[in-house]
C-alpha positions as CSV (number, residue, x, y, z in Angstrom):
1,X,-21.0,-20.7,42.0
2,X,-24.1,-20.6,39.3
3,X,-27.1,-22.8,40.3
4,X,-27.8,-25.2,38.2
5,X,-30.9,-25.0,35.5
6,X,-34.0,-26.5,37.0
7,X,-36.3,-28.1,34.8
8,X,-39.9,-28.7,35.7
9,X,-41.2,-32.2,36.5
10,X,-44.5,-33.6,37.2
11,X,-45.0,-36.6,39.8
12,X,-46.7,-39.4,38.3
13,X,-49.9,-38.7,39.9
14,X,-49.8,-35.5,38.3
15,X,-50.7,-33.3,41.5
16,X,-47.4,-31.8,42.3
17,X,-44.2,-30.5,40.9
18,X,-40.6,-31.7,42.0
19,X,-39.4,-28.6,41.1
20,X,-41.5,-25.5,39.6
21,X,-39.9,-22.3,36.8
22,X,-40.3,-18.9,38.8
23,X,-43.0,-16.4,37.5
24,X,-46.4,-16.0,36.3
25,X,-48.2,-17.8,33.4
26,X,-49.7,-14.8,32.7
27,X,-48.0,-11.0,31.4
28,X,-47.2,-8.8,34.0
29,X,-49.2,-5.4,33.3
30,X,-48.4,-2.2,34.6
31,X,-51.6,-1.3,34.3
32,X,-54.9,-2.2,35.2
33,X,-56.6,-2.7,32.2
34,X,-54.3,-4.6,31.0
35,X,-54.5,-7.4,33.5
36,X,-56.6,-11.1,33.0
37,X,-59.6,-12.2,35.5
38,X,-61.2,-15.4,35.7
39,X,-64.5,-16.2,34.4
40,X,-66.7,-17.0,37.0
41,X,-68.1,-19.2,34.5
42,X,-65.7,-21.2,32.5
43,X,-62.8,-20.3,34.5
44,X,-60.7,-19.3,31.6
45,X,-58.1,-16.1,32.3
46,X,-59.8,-12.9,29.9
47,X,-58.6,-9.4,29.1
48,X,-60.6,-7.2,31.4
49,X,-62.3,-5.3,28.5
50,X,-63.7,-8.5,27.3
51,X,-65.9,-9.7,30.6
52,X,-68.6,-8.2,32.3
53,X,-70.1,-8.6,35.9
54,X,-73.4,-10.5,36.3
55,X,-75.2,-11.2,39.4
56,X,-74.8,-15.3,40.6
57,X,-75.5,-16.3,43.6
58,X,-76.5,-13.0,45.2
59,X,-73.2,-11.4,44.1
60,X,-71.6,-9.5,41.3
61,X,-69.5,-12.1,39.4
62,X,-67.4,-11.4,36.7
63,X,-68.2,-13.7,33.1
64,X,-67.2,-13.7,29.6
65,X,-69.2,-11.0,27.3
66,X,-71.0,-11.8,25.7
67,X,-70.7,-15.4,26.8
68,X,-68.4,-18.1,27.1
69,X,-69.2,-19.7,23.9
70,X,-69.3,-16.7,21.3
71,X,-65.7,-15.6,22.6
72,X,-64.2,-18.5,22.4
73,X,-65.2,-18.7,18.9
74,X,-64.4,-15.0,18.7
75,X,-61.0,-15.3,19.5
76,X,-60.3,-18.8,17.6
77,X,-61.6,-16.5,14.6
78,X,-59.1,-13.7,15.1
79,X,-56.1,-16.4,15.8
80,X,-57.2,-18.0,12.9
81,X,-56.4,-15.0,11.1
């Protein structure tokens, strides 16, 4: 008795899934430097060592460092490479 291979499937209106993969998009990390944040900022999912906290909106966010632009272009660079 094996169950059978599910393959992921978007509706048509593109909210949902039918039927989803198990795990995580991102690596799992035993430790914690190694784990991914959000930027507050652009949203994207960072390496810890290359964000920063900045106060917005009366708390202590965390953002890309130096910004959002200049690592993007960082790490196009370096893929590039």
């Amino acid at each position: 008795m094996s169950k059978a291979d599910v393959k992921t499937a978007v509706v048509a209106d593109g909210l949902r899934y039918k039927a989803k993969a198990p795990g995580s998009p991102f690596r799992a990390s035993a430790s914690f430097s190694g784990a991914t944040m959000s930027c507050f900022m652009c949203g994207k999912h960072r390496v810890r060592s290359q964000m920063r906290t900045r106060q917005l909106l009366g708390k202590s966010q965390t953002v890309c460092a130096p910004s959002c632009k200049a690592l993007d272009e960082l790490v196009e660079s370096a893929g590039a490479a």
